[in-house]
C-alpha positions as CSV (number, residue, x, y, z in Angstrom):
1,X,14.8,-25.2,-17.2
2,X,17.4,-24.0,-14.5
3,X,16.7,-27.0,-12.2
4,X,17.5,-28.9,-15.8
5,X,20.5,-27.3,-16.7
6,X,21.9,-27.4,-13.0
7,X,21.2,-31.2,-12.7
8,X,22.8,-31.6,-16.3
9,X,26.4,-29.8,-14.6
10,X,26.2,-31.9,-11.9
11,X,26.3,-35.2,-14.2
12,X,29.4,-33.9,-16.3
13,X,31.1,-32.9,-13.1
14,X,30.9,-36.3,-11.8
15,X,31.3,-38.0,-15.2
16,X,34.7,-35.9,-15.1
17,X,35.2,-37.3,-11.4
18,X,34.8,-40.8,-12.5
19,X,37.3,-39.9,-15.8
20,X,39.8,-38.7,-13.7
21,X,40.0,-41.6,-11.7
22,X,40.5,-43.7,-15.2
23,X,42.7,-41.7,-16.0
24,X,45.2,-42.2,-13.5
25,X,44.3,-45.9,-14.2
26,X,45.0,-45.8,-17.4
27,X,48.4,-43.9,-16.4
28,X,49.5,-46.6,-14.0
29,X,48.9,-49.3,-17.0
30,X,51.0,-47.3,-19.7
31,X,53.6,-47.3,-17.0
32,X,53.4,-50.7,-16.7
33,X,53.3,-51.4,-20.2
34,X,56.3,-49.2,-20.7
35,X,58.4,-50.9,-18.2
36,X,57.6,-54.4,-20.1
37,X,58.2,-52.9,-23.4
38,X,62.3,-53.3,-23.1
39,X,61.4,-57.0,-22.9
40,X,58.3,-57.5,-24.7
41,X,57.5,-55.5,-28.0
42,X,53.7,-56.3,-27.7
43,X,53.9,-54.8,-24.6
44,X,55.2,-51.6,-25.7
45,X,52.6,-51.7,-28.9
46,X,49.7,-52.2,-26.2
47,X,51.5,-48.9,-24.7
48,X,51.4,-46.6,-27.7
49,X,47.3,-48.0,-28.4
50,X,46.5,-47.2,-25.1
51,X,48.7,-43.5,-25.1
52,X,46.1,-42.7,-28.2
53,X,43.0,-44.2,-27.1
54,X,43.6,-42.2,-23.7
55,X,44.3,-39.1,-26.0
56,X,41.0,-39.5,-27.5
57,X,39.2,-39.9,-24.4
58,X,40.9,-36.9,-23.2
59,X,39.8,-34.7,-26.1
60,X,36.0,-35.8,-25.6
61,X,36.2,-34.7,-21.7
62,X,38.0,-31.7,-22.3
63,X,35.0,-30.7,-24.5
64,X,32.1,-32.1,-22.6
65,X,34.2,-29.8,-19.7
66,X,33.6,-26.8,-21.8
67,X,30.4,-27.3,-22.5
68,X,29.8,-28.2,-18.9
69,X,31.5,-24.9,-18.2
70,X,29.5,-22.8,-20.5
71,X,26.4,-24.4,-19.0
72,X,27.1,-23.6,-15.5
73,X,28.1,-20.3,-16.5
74,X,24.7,-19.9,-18.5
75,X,22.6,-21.3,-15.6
76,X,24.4,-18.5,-12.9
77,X,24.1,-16.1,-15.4
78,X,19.7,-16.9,-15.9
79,X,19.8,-18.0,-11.9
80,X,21.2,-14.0,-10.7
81,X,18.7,-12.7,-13.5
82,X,15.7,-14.2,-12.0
83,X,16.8,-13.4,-8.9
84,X,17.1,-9.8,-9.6
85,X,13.5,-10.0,-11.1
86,X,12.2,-11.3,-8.0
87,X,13.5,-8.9,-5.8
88,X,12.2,-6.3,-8.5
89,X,8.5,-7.7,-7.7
90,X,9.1,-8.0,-4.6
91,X,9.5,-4.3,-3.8
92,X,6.9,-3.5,-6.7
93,X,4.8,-5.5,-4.6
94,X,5.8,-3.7,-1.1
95,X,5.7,-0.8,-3.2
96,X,1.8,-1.4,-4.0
97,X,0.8,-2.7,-0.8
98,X,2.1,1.0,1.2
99,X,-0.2,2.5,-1.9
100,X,-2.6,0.7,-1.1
101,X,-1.8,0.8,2.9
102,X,-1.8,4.4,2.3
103,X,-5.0,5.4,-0.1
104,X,-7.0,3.3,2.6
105,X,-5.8,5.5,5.3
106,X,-6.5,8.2,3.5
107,X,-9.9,7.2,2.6
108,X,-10.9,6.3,6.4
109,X,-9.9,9.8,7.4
110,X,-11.5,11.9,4.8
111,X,-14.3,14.0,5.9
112,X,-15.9,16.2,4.3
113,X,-15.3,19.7,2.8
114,X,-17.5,22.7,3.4
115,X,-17.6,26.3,2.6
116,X,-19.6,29.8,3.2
117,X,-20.8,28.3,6.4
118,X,-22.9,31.3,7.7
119,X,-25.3,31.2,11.3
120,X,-27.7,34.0,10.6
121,X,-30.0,34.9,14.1
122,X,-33.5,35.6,12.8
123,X,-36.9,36.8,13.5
124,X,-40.5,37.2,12.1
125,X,-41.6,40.8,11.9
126,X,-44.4,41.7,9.4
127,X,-44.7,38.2,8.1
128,X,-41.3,37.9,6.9
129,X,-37.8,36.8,8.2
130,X,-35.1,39.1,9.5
131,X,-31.8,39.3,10.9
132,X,-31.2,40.4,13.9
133,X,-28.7,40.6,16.8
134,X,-31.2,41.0,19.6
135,X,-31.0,37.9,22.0
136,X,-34.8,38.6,23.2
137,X,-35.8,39.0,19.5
138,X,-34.4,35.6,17.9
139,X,-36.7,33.0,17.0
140,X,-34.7,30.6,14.9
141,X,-30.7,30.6,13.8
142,X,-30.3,29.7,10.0
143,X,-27.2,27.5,9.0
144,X,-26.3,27.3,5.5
145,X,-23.5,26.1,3.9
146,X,-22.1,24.1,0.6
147,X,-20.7,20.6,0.4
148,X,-17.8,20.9,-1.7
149,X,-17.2,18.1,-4.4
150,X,-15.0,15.1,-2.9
151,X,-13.5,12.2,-4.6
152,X,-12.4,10.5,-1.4
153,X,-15.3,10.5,0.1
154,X,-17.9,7.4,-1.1
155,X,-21.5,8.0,-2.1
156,X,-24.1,7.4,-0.5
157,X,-26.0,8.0,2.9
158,X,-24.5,10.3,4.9
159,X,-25.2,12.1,8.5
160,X,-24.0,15.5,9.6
161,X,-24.1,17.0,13.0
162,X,-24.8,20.7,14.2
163,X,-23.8,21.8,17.4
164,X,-25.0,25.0,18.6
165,X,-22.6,26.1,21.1
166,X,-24.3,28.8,24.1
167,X,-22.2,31.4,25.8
168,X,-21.0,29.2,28.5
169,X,-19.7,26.8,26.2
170,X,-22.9,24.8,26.6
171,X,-24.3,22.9,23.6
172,X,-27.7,24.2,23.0
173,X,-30.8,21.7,22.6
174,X,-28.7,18.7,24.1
175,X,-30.0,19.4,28.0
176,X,-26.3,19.3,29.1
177,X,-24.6,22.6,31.1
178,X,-21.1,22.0,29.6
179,X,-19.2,21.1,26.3
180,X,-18.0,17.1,26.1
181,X,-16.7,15.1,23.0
182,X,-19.6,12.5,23.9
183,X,-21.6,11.7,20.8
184,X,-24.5,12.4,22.6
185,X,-24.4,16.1,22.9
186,X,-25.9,17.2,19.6
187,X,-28.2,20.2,18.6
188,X,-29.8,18.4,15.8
189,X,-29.1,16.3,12.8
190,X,-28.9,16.4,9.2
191,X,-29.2,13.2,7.3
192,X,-28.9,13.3,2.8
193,X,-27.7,11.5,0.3
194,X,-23.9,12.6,-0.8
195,X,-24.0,12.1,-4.7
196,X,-19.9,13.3,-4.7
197,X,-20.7,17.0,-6.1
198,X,-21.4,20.4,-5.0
199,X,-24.4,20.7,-3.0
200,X,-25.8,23.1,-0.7
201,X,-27.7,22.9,2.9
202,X,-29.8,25.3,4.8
203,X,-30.8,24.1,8.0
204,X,-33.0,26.2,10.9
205,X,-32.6,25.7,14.8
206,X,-34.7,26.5,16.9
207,X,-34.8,26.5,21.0
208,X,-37.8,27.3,23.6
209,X,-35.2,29.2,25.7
210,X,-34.1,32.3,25.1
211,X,-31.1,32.8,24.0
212,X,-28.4,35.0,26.1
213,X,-26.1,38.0,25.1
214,X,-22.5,37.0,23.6
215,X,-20.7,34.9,21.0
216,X,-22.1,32.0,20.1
217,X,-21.0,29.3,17.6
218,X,-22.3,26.7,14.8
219,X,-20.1,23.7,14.3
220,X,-20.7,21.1,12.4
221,X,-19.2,17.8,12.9
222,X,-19.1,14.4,10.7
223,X,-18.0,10.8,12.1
224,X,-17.0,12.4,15.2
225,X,-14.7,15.1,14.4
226,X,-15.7,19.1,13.8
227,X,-15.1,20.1,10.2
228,X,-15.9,23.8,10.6
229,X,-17.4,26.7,12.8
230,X,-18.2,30.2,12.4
231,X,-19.2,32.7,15.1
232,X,-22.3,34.8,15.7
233,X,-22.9,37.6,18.3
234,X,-26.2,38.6,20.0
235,X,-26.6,41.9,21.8
């Protein structure tokens, strides 16, 4: 429709080129009607018909100018419109793709959220399980906690990591003698289906050694980063 309405302007404006130069034609022959007229009356007659017919013809441009006019003005008018519309998606759509840019980000570094982690020492002692805080006496370390519900986080198969961390910052069942960020060093694993709700885990580790006097610590880790650790001390 614009493209229409633009090439329709451009026609009148040269139409009123081409009328202008008729025009002047047309003034140059009055003129030289008018300067015959003095000697020949049909001369000045011719005059007068052309002086109308040009008036005429001046009366139809002036109107197709004005409607040329109006047109042009209507076509700038739809042209800044849709111009301002475009920009107006334009930044809706940057707007939406930094959403988007964002929510993904946000997705890729969700992890997930846990609470009443607790490391509890235990041993067996008249066929039934104990705390204790005796390094000699402890058989297995108890680790329960609660996955709390996540929206960010998709469902499905899911691994967490539990790293039982010795007194010399040594990772306990990974046969290392110090603490690295390598994948590798691990106590065990826990591998469960994450159905997006509230659900609870109790896991046990256990170690041949014994374990040593001091503060030790339960972390568990998810995709490579630690989520959350809690201490436990052994006498």
């Amino acid at each position: 429709m614009y493209q229409s309405l633009y090439a329709e302007s451009e026609t009148l404006r040269l139409e009123r080129t081409t009328a202008l130069e008729e025009l002047g034609q047309k003034k140059v022959r009055i003129r030289q009607l008018l300067a015959q007229s003095n000697a020949n009356p049909r001369a000045l007659k011719e005059a007068k018909n052309e002086i109308e017919s040009l008036k005429l013809q001046l009366a139809d441009y002036e109107t197709e100018l004005k409607v040329a006019i109006d047109d042009k003005k209507k076509f700038e008018d739809q042209a800044m419109a849709e111009k301002s519309k475009a920009m107006d998606l334009l930044e809706e759509k940057e707007r939406a793709e930094n959403e988007k840019l964002m929510l993904t980000e946000r997705l890729e570094e969700a992890t997930f959220r846990i609470s009443d982690l607790t490391a509890k020492p235990l041993r067996m002692r008249r066929n039934k399980w104990e705390e204790t805080t005796k390094s000699s006496k402890v058989e297995e370390i108890e680790i329960a906690f609660t996955i709390l519900e996540s929206p960010l986080i998709e469902r499905g198969e899911k691994e967490l990591t539990l790293r039982m961390i010795g007194t010399n910052k040594e990772v306990l069942g990974a046969d290392n003698d110090k603490l690295s960020d390598s994948d590798k060093l691990y106590s065990m694993k826990k591998d469960f289906t994450y159905d997006g709700k509230d659900q609870k885990f109790k896991l046990t580790f256990e170690q041949e050694e014994s374990y040593k006097p001091g503060t030790h610590y339960a972390e568990l880790w998810s995709d490579g980063k630690l989520i959350i650790r809690t201490a436990f001390n052994l006498e």
